[in-house]
N, C-alpha and C positions, 0 to 999 in steps of 0.2 A: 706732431707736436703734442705734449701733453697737457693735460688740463691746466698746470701750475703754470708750467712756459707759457701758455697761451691768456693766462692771465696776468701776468707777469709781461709779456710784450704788449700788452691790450691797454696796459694800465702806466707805459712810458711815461707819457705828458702828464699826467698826474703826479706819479710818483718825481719827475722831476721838481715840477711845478711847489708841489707839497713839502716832499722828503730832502730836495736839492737844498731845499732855503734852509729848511732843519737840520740835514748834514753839515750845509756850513757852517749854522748857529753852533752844532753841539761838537765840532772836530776840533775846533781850532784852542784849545787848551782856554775855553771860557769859563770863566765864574759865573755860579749862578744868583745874576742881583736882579733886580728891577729894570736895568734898560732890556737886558736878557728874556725876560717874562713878554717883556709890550715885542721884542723883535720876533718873538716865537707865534703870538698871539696872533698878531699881523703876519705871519706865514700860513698860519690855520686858515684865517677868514679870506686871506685871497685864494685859498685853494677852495670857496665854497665849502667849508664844514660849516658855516653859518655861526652867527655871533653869538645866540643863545647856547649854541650847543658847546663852543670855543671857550664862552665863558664857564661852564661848568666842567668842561678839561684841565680848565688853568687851573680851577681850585681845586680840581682832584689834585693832580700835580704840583701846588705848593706845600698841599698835605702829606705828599706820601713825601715828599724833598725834607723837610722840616720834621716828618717821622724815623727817617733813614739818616740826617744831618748827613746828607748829599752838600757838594757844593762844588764839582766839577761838571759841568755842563754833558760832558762824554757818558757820565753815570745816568741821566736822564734817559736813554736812546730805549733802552728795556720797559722804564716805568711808563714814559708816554704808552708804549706797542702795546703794554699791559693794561691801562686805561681803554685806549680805542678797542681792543679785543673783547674786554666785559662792558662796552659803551655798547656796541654789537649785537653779544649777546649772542645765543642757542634762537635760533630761528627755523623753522619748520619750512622748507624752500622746497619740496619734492610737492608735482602738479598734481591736483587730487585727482584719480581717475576713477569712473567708477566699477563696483565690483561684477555685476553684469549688466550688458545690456549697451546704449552705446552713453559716452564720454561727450558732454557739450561742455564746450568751452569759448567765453563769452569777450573780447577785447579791448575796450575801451581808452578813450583818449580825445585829445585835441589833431586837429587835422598838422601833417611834415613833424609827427614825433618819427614815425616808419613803422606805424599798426599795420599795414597791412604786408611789408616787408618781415616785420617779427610771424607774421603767421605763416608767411609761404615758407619762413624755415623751421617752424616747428611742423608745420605737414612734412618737411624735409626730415624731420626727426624723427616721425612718426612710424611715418611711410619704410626710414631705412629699420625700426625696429618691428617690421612684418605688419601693422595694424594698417586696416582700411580707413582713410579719410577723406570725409566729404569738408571743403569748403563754402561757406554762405556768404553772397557780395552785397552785404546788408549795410553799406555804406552809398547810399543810393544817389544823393547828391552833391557830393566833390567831383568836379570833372575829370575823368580818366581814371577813378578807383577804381570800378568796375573792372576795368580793362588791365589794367595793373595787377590784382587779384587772380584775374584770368592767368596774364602773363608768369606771375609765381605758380598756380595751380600746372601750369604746363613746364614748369621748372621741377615742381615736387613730385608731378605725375600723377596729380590727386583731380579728382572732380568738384568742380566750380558751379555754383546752384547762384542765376543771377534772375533777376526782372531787369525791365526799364529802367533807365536812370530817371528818379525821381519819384518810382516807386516809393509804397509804406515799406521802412525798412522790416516792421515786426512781422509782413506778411512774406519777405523773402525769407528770412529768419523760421517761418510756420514750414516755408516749403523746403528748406532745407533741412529740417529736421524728418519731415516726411520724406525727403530723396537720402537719406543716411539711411533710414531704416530700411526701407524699399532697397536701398544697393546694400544690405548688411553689413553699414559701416563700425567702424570702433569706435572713433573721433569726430565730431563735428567741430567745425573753427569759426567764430562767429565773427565777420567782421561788422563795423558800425561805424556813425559818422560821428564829426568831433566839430560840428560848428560852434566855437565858444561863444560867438558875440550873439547869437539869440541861446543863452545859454537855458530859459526856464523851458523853451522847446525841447532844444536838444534833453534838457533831464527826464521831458516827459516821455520824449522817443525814446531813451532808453528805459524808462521802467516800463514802457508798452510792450519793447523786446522780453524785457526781463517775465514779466507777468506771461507771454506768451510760451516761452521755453520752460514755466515752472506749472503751466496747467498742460504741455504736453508733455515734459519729463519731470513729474514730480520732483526728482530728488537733482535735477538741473536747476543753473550750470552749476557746473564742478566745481570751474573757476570762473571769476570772473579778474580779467587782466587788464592793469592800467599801466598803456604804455606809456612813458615818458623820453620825453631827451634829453641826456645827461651832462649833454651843452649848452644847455639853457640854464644851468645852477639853482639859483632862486626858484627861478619861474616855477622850474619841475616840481620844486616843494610844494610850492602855492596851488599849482593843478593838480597833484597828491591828495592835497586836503580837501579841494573843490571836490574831487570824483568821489574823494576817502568818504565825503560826508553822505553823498546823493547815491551812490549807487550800488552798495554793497560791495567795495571790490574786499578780493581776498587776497591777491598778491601784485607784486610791482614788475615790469620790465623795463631796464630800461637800456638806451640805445646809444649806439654812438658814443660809448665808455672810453674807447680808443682816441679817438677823436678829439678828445677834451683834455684841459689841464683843470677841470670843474667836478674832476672826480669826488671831491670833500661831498659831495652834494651825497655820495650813500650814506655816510656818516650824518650825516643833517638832520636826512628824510627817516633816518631808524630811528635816530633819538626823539623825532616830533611825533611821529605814527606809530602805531603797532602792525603797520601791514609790513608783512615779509616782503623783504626785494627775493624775487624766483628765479628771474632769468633776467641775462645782460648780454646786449649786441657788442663785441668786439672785434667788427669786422665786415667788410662787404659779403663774403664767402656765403655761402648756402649753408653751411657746418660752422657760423661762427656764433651762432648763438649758442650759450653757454650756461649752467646752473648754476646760480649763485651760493659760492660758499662765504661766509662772514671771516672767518678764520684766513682761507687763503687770499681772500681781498686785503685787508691787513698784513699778511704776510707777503704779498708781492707788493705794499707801498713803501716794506721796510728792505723786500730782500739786496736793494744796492749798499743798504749802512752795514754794518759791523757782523750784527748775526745773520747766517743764512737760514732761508727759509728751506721746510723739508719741502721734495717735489714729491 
């Protein structure tokens, strides 16, 4: 299946969810009045595009309507696609690797986003494009991460660098960094824990990792990744911005895209943040994590209505 198909079935319950309500809004030989605006608007915000950001669609969209003296609802389907595409935006989504030497990559999140799920398939990624990767099981106490992490390591084929459950995470973190070089790895995957309710801890456990991976690899991590769940709508903004602020991330994943009719929530999180979304779970499979493109996300919300999208 190809990358478009596969974002394009990924993104069903969304594009139903979203596009369904819109297709009926804008097929049915409507005028564009006022009940029209509040029935569109209330399509936007249950699909999670969130209200702030809804609200500055609408008024793009009364402007370009009243620029164009549009007033067939049918004429809309282009200008919205055209709004959400430059709402978007040119995003920089390719995982920064580095030039020599080995690639640490850092993952963060609350605990049942699937951090440690997204990592055994990007060692799955890795692994199938020839690079050596070590995994680190730096999420020390959730019950069964460890073991989990193992369990994907022995899916991807890759080596799992663990201690004790309830070890210092930043000290599995030291030794996995030491067991990458020593096995002359490419990649290091850094997993971490996501206890939100002692949240000023958990901030300092991760900047202890953080400080740790930047006084053994200077120009470490690469990346640092905040997983989210994209069925959680809201929520995922809101821990966006919690992680956005405290920990340096550089780019987004997020998970369980298929899954949800809450897909608005990309659209939300781009317009509140400047962090790039990178990669999006659409799928149980080992191969179903995917790069995010902005363009083809928009274009598989639109490709049931009128225009097709290119594959």
């Amino acid at each position: 299946m190809g990358f478009f198909s596969k974002f394009k079935e990924g993104l069903a319950k969304t594009r139903d969810a979203l596009m369904g309500k819109v297709e009926s809004l804008i097929s049915f030989g409507r005028k564009i009045d006022e009940e029209f605006y509040e029935e569109l608007e209330e399509a936007l915000i249950m699909a999670d595009v969130g209200v702030n950001t809804v609200m500055d669609i609408m008024d793009e969209l009364r402007v370009e309507v009243k620029a164009r003296k549009l007033t067939d609802a049918e004429e809309l389907r282009p200008v919205l696609k055209n709004i959400l595409v430059e709402l978007m935006g040119e995003q920089n989504n390719e995982l920064n690797i580095a030039r020599e030497g080995l690639t640490v990559i850092l993952f963060v999140g609350v605990n049942g986003v699937g951090k440690t799920t997204t990592i055994g398939k990007l060692a799955h990624h890795y692994k199938s494009e020839g690079k050596k990767v070590v995994l680190a099981a730096g999420d020390t106490f959730r019950a069964g991460a460890i073991e989990q992490l193992e369990v994907w390591g022995q899916r991807a084929g890759v080596d799992v660098i663990k201690q004790q459950a309830g070890s210092d995470p930043a000290a599995v973190i030291f030794d996995g960094i030491q067991a990458a070089r020593s096995r002359k790895a490419d990649v290091l995957l850094c997993d971490t824990a996501g206890r939100l309710q002692n949240k000023a801890n958990l901030m300092e456990e991760l900047n202890k990792v953080y400080r740790v991976i930047k006084r053994e690899v200077p120009d470490g991590p690469h990346e640092t990744l905040l997983v989210l769940d994209a069925t959680t709508g809201q929520n995922a903004l809101q821990q966006a911005k919690l992680f956005g602020e405290s920990t340096g991330v550089t780019g987004l994943v997020l998970t369980k895209l298929d899954g949800t009719a809450k897909g608005g929530i990309v659209i939300a999180i781009r317009k509140a943040l400047s962090i790039p979304v990178k990669l999006v779970g659409l799928g149980e499979k080992i191969d179903d994590l995917q790069p995010f493109e902005s363009k083809d996300f928009i274009d598989a919300l639109f490709a049931s209505g009128g225009e097709k999208a290119q594959e």
